[in-house]
C-alpha positions in Angstrom: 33.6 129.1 168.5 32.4 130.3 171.5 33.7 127.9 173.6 37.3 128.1 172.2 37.0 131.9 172.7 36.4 131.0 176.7 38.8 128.4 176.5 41.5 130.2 175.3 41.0 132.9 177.9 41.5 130.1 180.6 45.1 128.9 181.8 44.1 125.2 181.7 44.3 126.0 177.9 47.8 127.0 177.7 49.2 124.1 180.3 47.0 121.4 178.1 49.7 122.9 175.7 52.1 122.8 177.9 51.6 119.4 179.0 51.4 118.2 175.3 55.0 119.6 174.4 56.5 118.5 177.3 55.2 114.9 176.4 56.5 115.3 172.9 60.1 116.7 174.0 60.3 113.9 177.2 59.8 111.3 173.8 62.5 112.8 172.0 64.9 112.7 174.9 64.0 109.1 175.2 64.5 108.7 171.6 67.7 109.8 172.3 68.9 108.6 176.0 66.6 105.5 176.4 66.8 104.0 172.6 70.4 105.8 171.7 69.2 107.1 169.1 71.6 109.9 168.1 69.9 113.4 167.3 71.0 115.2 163.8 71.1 118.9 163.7 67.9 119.2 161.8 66.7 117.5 165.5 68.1 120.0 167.4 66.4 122.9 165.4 63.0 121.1 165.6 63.6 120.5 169.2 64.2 124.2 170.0 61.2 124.9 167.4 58.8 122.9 170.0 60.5 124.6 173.0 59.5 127.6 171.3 55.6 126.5 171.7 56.4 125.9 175.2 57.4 129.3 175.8 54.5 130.3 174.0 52.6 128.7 176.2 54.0 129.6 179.5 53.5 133.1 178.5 49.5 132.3 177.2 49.5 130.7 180.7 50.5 133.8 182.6 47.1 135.8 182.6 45.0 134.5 179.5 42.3 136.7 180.4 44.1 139.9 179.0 44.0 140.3 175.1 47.7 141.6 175.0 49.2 138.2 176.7 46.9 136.1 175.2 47.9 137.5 171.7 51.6 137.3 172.8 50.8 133.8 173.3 49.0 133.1 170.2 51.8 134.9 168.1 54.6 132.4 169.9 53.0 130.1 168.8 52.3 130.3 165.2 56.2 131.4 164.7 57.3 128.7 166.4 54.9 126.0 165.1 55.4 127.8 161.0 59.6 127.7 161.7 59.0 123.8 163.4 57.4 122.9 159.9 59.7 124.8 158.0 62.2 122.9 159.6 60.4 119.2 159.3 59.6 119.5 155.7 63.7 120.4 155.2 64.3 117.4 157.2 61.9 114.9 155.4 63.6 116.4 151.7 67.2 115.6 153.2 65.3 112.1 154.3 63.8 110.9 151.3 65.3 113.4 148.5 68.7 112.9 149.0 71.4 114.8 147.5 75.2 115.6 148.0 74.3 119.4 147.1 71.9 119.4 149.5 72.8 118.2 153.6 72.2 119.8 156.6 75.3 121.4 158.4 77.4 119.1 160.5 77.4 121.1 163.5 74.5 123.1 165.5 74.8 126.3 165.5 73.3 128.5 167.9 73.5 132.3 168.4 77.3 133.1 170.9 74.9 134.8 173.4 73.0 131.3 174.0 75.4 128.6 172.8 72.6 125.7 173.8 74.8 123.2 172.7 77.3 124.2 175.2 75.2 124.8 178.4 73.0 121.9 177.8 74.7 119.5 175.2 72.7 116.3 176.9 69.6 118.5 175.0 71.0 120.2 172.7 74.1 118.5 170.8 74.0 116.6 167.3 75.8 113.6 166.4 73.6 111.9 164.2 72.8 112.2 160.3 70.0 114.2 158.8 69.8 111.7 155.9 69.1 108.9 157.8 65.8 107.4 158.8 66.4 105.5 162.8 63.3 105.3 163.7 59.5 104.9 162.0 55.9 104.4 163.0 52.5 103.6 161.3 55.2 104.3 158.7 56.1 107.4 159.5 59.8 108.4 159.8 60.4 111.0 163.3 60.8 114.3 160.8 57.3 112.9 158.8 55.8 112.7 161.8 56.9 116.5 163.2 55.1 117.6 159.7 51.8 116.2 161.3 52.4 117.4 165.0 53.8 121.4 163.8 50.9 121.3 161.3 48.2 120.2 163.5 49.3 122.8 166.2 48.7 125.1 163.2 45.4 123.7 162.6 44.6 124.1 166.7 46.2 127.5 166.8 44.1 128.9 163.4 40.8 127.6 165.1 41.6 129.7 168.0 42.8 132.6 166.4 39.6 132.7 164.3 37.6 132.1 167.8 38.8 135.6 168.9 37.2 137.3 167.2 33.6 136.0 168.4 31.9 137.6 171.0 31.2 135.7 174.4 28.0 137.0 174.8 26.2 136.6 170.9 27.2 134.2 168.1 28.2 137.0 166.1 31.6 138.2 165.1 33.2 140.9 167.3 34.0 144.5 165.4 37.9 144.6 165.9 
């Protein structure tokens, strides 16, 4: 725990996050400029879900060493990564539970004061269907797969969390 404590405090941590989101949105925009494969909404929200992480970790990445930044970080993250599996686990039900009561809308829909879709519809524009599966791997439909990447940031984000509260200089846990 130690270690992850030191880690987390270092900036390397954050842009290894970074860098890992950034790899995971460059594949969806290939997904969707390289294979044409058209995004849904449900895409779109899980898109802006992982951006979310980003941001969280530009702002971990800022000065880690501080408590309140590092915790600004760490709190980015876990909404972003809960509402990106929120979102993936609706997406997989509308996949493989279909229903006519049950659909996602047919149009993004973004807050007027940041209209993504409008400023950036090569990013941020659906045309595809939430119902359908286009792609798989190992099995694994693109939404099934979001469940494992949202939940495993989870997993790395609740192993940091926890290391926060050890000391650096015993193996003990800190008094808050």
């Amino acid at each position: 725990m130690q270690f992850l404590n030191t880690f987390s405090k270092s900036r390397i941590s954050w842009l290894l996050l970074l860098l890992c989101i950034v790899f995971f949105e460059g594949s969806a925009l290939f997904f969707q400029h390289g294979m044409k494969l058209e995004p849904c909404v449900m895409c779109i929200y899980e898109r802006v879900a992982m951006m979310g992480i980003a941001f969280a970790a530009l702002l971990g990445a800022i000065a880690p060493q501080y408590a309140i930044i590092r915790w600004a970080g760490l709190i980015a993250w876990g909404y972003s990564a809960v509402r990106g599996l929120q979102l993936s686990i609706e997406h997989v039900g509308y996949q493989f539970n279909p229903s006519p009561f049950a659909t996602c809308d047919l149009f993004v829909q973004f807050p007027n004061w940041a209209p993504l879709n409008k400023w950036v519809p090569w990013m941020f524009e659906a045309y595809g269907d939430c119902a359908k599966v286009v792609w798989t791997f190992l099995g694994q439909s693109m939404p099934q797969w979001l469940v494992i990447i949202f939940a495993g940031n989870l997993v790395a984000l609740a192993l940091i969390v926890i290391a926060q509260f050890f000391s650096k200089k015993t193996n003990t846990i800190r008094d808050m």
